[in-house]
SERO-4910 file (N, C-alpha, C, O; in steps of 0.05 Angstrom, whole numbers):
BEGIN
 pado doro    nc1    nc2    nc3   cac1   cac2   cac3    cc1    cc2    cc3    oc1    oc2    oc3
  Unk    A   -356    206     34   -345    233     30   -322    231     11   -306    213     11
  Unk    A   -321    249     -4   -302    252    -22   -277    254    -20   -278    274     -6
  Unk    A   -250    249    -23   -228    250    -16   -208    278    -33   -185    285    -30
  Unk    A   -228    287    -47   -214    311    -67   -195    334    -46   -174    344    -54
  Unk    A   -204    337    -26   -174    362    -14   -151    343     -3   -130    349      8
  Unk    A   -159    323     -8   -131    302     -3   -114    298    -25    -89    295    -21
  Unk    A   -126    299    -52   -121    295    -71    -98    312    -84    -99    337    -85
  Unk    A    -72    295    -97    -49    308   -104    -61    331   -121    -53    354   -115
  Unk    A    -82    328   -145    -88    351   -163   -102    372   -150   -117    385   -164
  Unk    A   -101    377   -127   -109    393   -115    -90    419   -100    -98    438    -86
  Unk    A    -55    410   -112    -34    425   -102    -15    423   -129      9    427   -130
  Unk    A    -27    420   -142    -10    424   -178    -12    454   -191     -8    455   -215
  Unk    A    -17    474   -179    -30    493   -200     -2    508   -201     15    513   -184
  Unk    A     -5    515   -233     28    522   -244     17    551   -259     -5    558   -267
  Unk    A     41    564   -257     37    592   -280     35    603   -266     37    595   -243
  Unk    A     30    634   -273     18    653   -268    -14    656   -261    -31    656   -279
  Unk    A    -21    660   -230    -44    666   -221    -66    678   -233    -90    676   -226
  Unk    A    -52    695   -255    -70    712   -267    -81    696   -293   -104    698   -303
  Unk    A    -58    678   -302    -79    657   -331    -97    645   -316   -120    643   -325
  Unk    A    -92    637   -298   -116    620   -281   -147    626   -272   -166    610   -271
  Unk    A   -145    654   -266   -167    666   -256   -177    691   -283   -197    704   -281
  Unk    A   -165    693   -298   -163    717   -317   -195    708   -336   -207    727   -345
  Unk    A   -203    684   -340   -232    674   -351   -246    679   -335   -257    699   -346
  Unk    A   -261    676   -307   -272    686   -285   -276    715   -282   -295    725   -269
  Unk    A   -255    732   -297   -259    762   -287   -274    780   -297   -280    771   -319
  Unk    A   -282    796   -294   -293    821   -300   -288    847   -291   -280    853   -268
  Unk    A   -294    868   -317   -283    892   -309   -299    905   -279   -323    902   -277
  Unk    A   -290    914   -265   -307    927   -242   -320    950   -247   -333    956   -227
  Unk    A   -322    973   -271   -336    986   -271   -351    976   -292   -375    979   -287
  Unk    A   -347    967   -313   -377    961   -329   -382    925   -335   -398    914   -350
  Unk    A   -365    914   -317   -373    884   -314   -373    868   -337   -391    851   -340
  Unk    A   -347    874   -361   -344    865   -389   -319    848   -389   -307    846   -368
  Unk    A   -311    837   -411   -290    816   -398   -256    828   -405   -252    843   -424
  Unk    A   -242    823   -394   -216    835   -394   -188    811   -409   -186    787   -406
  Unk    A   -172    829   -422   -155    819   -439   -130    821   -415   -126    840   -401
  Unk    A   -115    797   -414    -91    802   -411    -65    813   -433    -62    802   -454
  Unk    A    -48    839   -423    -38    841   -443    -12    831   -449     -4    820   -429
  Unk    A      5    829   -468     23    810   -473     38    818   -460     32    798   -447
  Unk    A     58    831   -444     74    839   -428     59    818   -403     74    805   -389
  Unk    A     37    817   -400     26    806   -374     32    829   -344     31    821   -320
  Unk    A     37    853   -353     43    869   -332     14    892   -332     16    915   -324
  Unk    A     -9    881   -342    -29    900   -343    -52    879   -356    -47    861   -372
  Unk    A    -83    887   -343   -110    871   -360   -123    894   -363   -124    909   -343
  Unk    A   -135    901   -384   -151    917   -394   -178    907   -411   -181    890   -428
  Unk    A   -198    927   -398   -230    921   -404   -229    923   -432   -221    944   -442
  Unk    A   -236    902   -447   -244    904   -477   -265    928   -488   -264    940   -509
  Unk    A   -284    931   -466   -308    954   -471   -303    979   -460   -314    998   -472
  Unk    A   -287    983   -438   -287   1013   -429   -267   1014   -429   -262   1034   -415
  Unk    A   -244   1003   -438   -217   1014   -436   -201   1014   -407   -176   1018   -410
  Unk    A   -210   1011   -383   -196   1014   -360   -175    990   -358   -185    969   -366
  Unk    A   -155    989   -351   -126    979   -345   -123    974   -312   -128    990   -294
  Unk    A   -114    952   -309   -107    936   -283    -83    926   -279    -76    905   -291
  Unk    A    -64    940   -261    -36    926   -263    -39    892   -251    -57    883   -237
  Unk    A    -18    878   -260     -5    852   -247     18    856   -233     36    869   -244
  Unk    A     20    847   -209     41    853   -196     42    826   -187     22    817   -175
  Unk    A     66    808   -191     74    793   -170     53    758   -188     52    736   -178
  Unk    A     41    765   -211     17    746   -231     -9    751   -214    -28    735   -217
  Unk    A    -10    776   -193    -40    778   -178    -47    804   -192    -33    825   -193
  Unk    A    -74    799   -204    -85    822   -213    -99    851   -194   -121    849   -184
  Unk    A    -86    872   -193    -94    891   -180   -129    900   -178   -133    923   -184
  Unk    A   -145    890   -174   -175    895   -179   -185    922   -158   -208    923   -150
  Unk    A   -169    938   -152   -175    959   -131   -164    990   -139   -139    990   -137
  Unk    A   -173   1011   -145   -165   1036   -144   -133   1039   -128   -128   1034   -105
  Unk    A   -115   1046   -145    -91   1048   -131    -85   1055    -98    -71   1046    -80
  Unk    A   -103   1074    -99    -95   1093    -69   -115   1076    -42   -112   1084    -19
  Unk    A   -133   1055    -49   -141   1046    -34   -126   1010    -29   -129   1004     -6
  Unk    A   -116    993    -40   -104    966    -37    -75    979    -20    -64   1001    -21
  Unk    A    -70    955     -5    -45    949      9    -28    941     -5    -29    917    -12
  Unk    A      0    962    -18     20    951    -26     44    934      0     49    936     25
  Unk    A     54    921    -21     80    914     -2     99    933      6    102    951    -10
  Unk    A    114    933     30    125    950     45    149    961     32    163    946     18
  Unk    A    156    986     35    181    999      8    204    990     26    198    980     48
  Unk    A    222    992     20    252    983     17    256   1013     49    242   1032     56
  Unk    A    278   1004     57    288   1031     69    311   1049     63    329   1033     64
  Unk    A    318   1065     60    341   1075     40    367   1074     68    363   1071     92
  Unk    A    389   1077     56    409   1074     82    406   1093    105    408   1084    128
  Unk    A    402   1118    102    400   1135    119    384   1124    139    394   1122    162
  Unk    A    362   1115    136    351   1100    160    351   1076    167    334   1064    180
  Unk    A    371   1069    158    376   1042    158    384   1038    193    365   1036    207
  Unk    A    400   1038    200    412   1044    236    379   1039    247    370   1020    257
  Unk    A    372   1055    242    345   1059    255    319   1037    250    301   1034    266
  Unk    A    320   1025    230    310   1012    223    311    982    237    295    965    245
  Unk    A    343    984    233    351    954    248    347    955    276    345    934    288
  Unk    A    344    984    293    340    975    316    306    973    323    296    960    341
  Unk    A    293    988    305    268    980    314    259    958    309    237    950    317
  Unk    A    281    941    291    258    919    272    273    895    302    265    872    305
  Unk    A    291    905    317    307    885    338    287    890    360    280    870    372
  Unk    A    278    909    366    258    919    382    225    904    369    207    897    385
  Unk    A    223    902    353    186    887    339    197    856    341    181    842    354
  Unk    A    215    844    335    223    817    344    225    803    369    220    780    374
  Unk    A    235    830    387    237    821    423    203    824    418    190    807    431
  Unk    A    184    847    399    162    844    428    142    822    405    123    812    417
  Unk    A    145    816    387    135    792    371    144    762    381    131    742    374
  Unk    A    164    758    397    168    739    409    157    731    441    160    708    449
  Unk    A    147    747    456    142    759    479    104    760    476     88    758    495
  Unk    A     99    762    452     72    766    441     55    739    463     71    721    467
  Unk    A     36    736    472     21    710    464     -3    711    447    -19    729    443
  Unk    A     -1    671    434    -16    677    420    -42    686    418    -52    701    435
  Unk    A    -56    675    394    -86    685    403    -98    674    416    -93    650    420
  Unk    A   -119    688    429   -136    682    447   -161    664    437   -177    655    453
  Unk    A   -164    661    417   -181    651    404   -180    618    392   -165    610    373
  Unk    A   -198    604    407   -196    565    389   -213    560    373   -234    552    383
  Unk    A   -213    562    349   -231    555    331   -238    525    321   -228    509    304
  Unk    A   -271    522    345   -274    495    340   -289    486    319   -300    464    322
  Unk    A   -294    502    295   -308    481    259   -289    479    258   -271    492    268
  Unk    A   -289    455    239   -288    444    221   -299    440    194   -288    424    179
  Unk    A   -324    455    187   -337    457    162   -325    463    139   -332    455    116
  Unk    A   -302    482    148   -286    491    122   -269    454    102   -271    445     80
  Unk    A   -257    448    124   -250    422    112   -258    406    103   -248    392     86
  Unk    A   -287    403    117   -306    381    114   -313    390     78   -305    377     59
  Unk    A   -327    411     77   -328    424     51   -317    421     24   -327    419      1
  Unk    A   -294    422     34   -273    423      9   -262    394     -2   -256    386    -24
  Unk    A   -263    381     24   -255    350     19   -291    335      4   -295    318    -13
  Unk    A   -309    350     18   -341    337     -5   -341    348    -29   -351    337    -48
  Unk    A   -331    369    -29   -329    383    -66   -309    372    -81   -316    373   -105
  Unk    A   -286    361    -78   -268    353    -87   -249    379    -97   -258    402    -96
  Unk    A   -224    375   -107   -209    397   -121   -216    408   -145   -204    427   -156
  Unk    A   -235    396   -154   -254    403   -187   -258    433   -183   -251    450   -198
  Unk    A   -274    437   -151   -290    455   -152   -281    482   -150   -261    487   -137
  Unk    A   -296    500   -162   -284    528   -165   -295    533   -132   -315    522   -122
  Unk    A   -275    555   -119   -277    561    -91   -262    584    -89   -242    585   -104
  Unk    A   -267    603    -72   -261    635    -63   -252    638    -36   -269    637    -18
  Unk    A   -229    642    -30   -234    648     -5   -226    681     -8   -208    693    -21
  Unk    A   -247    690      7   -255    719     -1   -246    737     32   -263    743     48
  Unk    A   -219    743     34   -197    751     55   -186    736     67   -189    728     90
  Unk    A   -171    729     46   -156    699     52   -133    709     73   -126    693     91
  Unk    A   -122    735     71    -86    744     82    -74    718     62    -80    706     41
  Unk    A    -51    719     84    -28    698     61    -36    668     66    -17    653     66
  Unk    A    -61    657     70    -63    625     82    -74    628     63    -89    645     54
  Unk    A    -59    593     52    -84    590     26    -89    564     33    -70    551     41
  Unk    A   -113    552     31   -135    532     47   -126    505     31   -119    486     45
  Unk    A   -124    502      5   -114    494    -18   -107    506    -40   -114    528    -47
  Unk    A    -85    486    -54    -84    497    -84    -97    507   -103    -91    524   -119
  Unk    A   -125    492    -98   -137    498   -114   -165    519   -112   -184    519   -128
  Unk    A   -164    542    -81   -181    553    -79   -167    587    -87   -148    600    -77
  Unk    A   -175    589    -98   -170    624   -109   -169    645    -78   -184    643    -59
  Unk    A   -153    658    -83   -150    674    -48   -157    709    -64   -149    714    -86
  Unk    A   -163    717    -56   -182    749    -54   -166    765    -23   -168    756      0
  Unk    A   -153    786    -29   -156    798    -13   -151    836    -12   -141    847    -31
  Unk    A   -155    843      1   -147    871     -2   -108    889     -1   -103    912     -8
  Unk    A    -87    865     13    -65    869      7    -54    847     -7    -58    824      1
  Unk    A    -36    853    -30    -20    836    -42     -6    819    -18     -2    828      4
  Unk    A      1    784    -29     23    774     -8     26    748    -20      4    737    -25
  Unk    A     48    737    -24     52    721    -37     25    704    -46     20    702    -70
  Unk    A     11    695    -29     -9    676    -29    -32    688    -43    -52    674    -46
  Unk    A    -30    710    -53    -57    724    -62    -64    723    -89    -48    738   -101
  Unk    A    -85    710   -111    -85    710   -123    -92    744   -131    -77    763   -136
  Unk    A   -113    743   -131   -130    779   -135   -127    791   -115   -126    781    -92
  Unk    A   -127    819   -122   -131    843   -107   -150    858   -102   -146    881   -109
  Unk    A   -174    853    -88   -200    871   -103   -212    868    -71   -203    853    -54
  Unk    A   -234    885    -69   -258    886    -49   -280    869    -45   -291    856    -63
  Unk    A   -287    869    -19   -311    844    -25   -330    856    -35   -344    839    -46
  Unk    A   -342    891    -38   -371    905    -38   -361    904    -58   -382    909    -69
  Unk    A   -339    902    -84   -348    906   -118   -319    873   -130   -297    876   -139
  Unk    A   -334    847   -123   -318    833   -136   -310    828   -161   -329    833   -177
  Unk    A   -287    818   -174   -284    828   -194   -294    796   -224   -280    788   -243
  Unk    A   -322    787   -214   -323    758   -218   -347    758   -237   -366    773   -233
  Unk    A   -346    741   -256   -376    738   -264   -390    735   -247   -384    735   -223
  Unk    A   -428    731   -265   -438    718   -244   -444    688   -246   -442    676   -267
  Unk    A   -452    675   -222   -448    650   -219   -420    634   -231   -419    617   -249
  Unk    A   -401    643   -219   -376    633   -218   -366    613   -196   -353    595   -207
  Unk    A   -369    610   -173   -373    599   -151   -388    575   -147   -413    574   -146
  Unk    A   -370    552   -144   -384    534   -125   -392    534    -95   -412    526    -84
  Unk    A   -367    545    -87   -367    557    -56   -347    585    -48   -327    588    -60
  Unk    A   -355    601    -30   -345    621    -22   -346    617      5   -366    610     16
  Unk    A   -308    624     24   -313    619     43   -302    653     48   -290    668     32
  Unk    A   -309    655     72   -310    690     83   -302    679    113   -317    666    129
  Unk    A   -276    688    118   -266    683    152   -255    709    171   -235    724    169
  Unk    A   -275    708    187   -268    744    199   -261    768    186   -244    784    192
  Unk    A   -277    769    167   -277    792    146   -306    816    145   -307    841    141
  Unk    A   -325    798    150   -352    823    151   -350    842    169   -361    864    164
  Unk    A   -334    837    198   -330    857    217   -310    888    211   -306    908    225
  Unk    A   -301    880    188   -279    894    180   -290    913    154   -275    932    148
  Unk    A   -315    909    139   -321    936    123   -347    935    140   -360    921    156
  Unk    A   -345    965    124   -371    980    124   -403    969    121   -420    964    138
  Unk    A   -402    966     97   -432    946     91   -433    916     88   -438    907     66
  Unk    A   -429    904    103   -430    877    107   -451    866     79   -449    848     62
  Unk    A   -468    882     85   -496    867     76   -485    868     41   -488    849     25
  Unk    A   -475    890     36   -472    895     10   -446    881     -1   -440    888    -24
  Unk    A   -429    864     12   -412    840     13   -428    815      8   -422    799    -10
  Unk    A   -450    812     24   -456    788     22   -472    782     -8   -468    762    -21
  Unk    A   -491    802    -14   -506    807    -29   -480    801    -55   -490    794    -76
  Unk    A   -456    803    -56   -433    802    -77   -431    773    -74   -435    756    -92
  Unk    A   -424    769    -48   -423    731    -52   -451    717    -63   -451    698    -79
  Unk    A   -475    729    -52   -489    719    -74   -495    720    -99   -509    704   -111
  Unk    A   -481    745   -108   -483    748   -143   -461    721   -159   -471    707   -176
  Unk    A   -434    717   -151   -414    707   -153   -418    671   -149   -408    654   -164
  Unk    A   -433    666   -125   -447    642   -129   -465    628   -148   -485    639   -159
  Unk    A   -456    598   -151   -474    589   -165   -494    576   -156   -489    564   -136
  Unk    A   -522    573   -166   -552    562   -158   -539    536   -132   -524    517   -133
  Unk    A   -551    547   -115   -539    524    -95   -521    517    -88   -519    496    -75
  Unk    A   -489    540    -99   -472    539    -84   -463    551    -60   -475    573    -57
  Unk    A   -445    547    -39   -442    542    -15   -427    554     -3   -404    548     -7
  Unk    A   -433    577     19   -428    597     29   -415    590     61   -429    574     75
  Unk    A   -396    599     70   -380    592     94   -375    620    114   -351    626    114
  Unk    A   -386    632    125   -378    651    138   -371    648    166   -381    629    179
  Unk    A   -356    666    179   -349    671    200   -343    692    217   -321    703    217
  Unk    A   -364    698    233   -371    728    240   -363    730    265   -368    710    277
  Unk    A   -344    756    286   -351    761    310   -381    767    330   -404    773    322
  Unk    A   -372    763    353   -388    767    365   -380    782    400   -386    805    404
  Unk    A   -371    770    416   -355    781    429   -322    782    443   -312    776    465
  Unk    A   -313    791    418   -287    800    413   -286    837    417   -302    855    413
  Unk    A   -260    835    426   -239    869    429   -237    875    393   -235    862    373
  Unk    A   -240    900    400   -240    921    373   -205    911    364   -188    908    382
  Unk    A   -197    906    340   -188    899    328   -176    909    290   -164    894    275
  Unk    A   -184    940    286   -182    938    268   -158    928    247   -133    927    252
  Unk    A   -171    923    224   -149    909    203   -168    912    173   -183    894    167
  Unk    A   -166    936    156   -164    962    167   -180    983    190   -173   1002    203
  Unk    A   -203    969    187   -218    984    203   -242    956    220   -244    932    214
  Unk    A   -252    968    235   -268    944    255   -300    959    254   -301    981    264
  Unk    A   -314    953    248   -345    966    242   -374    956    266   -392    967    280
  Unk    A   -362    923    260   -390    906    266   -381    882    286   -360    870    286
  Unk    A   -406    878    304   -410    856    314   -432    834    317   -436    831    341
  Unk    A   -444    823    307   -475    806    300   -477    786    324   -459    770    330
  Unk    A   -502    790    335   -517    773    346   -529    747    333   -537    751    310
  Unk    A   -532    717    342   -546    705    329   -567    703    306   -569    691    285
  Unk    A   -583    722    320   -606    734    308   -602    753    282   -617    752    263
  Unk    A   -577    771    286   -569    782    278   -553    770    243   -554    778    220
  Unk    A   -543    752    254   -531    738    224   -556    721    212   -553    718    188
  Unk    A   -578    711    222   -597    700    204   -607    723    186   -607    719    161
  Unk    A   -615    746    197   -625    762    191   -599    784    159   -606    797    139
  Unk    A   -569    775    168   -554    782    145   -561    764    123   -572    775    103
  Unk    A   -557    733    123   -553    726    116   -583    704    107   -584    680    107
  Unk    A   -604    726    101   -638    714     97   -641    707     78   -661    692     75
  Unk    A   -625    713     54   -628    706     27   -617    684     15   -617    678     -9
  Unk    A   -607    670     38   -589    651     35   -608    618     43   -626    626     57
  Unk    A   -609    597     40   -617    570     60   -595    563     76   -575    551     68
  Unk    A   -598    571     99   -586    562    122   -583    535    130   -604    525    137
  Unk    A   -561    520    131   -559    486    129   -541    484    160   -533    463    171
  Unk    A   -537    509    171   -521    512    206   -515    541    204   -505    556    186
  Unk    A   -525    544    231   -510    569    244   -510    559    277   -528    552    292
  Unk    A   -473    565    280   -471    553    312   -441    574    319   -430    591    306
  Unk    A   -436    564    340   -411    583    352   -392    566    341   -393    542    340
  Unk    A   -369    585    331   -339    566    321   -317    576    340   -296    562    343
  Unk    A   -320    601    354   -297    610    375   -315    613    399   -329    632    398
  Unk    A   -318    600    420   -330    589    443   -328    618    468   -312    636    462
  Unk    A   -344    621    496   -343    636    507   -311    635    524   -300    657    528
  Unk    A   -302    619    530   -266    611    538   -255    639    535   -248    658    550
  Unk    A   -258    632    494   -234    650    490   -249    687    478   -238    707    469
  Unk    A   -274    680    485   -282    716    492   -277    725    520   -274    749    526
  Unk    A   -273    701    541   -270    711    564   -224    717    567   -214    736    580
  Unk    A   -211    698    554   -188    694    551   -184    734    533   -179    756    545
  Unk    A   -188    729    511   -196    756    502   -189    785    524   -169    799    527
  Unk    A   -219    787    537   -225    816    548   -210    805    572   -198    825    577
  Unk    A   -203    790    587   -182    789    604   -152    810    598   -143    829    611
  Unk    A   -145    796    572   -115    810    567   -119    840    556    -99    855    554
  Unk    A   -148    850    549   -152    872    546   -154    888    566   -143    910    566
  Unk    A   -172    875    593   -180    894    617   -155    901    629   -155    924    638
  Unk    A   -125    885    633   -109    889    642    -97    907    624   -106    928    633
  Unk    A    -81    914    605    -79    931    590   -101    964    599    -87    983    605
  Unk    A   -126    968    599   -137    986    615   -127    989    641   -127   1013    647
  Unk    A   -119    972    660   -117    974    682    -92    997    686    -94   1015    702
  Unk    A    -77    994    674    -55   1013    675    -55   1036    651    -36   1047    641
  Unk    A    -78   1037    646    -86   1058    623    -76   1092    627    -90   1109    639
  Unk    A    -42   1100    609    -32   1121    612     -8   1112    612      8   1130    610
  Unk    A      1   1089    613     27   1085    611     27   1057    592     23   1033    599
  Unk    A     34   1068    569     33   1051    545     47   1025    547     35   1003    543
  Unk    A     77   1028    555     95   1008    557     87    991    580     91    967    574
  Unk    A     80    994    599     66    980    627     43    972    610     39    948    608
  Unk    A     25    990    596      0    977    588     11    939    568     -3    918    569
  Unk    A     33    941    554     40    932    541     46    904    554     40    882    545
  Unk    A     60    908    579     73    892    596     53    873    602     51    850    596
  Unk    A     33    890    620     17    875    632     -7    852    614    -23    836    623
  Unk    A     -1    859    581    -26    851    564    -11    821    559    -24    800    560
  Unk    A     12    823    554     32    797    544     33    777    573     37    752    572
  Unk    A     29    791    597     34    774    618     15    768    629     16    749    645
  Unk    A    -14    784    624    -43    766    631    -47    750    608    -55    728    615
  Unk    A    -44    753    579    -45    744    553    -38    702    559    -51    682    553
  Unk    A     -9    707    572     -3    675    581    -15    667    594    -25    644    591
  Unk    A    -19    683    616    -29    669    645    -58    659    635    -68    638    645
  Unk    A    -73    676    613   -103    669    617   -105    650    587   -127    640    581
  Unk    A    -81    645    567    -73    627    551    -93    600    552   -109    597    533
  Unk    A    -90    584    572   -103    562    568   -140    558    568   -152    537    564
  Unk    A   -148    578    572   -173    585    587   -187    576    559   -206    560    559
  Unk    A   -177    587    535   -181    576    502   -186    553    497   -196    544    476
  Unk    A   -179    539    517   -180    502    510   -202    497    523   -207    473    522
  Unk    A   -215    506    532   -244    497    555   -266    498    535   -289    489    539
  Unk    A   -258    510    515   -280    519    484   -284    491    475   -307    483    473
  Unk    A   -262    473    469   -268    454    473   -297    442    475   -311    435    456
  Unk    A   -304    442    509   -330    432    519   -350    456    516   -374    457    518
  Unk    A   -333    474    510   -361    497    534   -370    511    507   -391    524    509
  Unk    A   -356    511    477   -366    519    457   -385    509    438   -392    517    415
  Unk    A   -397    481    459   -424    459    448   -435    461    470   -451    442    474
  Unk    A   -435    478    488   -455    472    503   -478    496    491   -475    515    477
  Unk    A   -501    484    504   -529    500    498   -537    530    503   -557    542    494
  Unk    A   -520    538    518   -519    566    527   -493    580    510   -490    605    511
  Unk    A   -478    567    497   -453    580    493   -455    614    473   -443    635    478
  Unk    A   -477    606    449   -484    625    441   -487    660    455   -479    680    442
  Unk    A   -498    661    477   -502    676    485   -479    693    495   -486    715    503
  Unk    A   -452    688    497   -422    698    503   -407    685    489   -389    673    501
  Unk    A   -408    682    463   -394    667    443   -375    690    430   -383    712    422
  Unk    A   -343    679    431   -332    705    410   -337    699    377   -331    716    360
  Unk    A   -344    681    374   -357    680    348   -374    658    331   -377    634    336
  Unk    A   -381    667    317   -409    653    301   -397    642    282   -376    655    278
  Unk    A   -399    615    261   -399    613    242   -435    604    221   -453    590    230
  Unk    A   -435    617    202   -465    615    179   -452    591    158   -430    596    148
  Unk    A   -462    570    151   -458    551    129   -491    557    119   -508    559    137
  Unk    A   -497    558     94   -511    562     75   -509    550     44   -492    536     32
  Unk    A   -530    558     38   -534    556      5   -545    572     -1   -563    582     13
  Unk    A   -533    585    -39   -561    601    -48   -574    592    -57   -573    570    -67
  Unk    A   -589    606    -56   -622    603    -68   -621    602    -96   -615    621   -110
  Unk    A   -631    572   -107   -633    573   -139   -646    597   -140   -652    607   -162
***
């Protein structure tokens, strides 16, 4: 196995995000190639003229009124107010427990360390984790970590750009899954290597919005166009049961928000360790069937 995500050149990448990725791009409405302009505070389509801000060296690839900007400033007037709620989201962010969820692949690593750091790689809703230096992060809000700003249903990429695309709890979150995937396969190259990770039975969740949940059956059948090289559970029944635990209690006192609140943080601990049993119980032979989630490893299809 290859040692490339170990590898120092694999945490060197200098400049601006946008020289880096700015050969890879394409305009999103007529799919032509885009100039950075010398200010570097805008890329514009050579063929249709449309303009893309840079904010932050991440190129904006999304209609203004739909991407997540960063949060505005507060002016003094609400300042008083501000500080006590933000002293109030700290008590209950500390008080939080964590997730309920143990994610037992490993494929993502395994992956990146067999491709070495050479390889072009996507992680396509990354938030602010970036896997390595050298994998390009995609997501729908700017954050430090983000190279691009764009959607998964219109990426903003040639085609066959991709060696691998990894996708982590993101199909549950739009609309047309299928018409996401069908993008990672335009964006891939002949036999490059697809990583997904889908719910299954998990609490509604949106971030922005929560749509979908796939059955086994269900993700072969997304993901048919693809050669399937594994599909198995990566978040075990434990922590679907850890999960709807801290949710049912929260119902239990359903009408009184702050009690609802109470009780979710204090079954949340108590049923905390129950996540670690995924461990064993997320290889066993039945696990599938009450699994909070699936992972698909694939290839496309020359």
């Amino acid at each position: 196995m290859k040692n490339g995500f170990h590898d120092k050149r694999c945490y060197n990448r200098r400049g601006p995000p946008s020289k880096g990725v700015l050969p890879r791009l394409v305009c999103t409405a007529c799919k032509n190639e885009l100039v950075l302009q010398e200010e570097q505070s805008t890329i514009l389509c050579s063929s249709c003229g449309q303009q893309h801000p840079v904010q932050s060296g991440a190129p904006i690839m999304m209609e203004p009124t739909t991407w997540a900007a960063p949060g505005k400033r507060v002016d003094r007037k609400g300042a008083r107010e501000f500080r006590a709620k933000s002293a109030l989201r700290r008590i209950a962010e500390a008080t939080a427990p964590p997730s309920p969820s143990l994610n037992v692949s490993r494929i993502v690593q395994l992956m990146l360390e067999d491709l070495g750091c050479e390889a072009s790689v996507l992680d396509l809703g990354s938030g602010g984790h970036r896997l390595a230096h050298h994998v390009i992060n995609v997501d729908i809000a700017l954050s430090p970590n983000v190279d691009i700003v764009a959607a998964g249903q219109a990426l903003p990429f040639k085609d066959a750009t991709f060696d691998a695309v990894i996708t982590q709890a993101v199909l549950e979150h739009v609309p047309d899954p299928g018409n996401v995937v069908a993008e990672i396969g335009r964006v891939l190259k002949d036999d490059g290597y697809i990583y997904a990770e889908i719910p299954f039975m998990q609490g509604y969740h949106a971030d922005p919005g929560d749509y979908h949940r796939f059955t086994r059956s269900g993700i072969r059948w997304l993901f048919r166009d693809f050669e399937a090289t594994d599909l198995g559970v990566c978040v075990g029944p434990s922590s679907a049961l850890a999960w709807m635990l801290r949710e049912y209690a929260r119902l239990v006192v359903y009408g009184s928000e702050p009690l609802g609140k109470i009780m979710y943080r204090l079954v949340g601990w108590i049923t905390l360790p129950l996540k670690y049993l995924d461990l064993i119980m997320a290889r066993t032979e039945k696990a599938h069937v009450i699994a909070a989630g699936f992972y698909f490893y694939g290839r496309r299809r020359a």
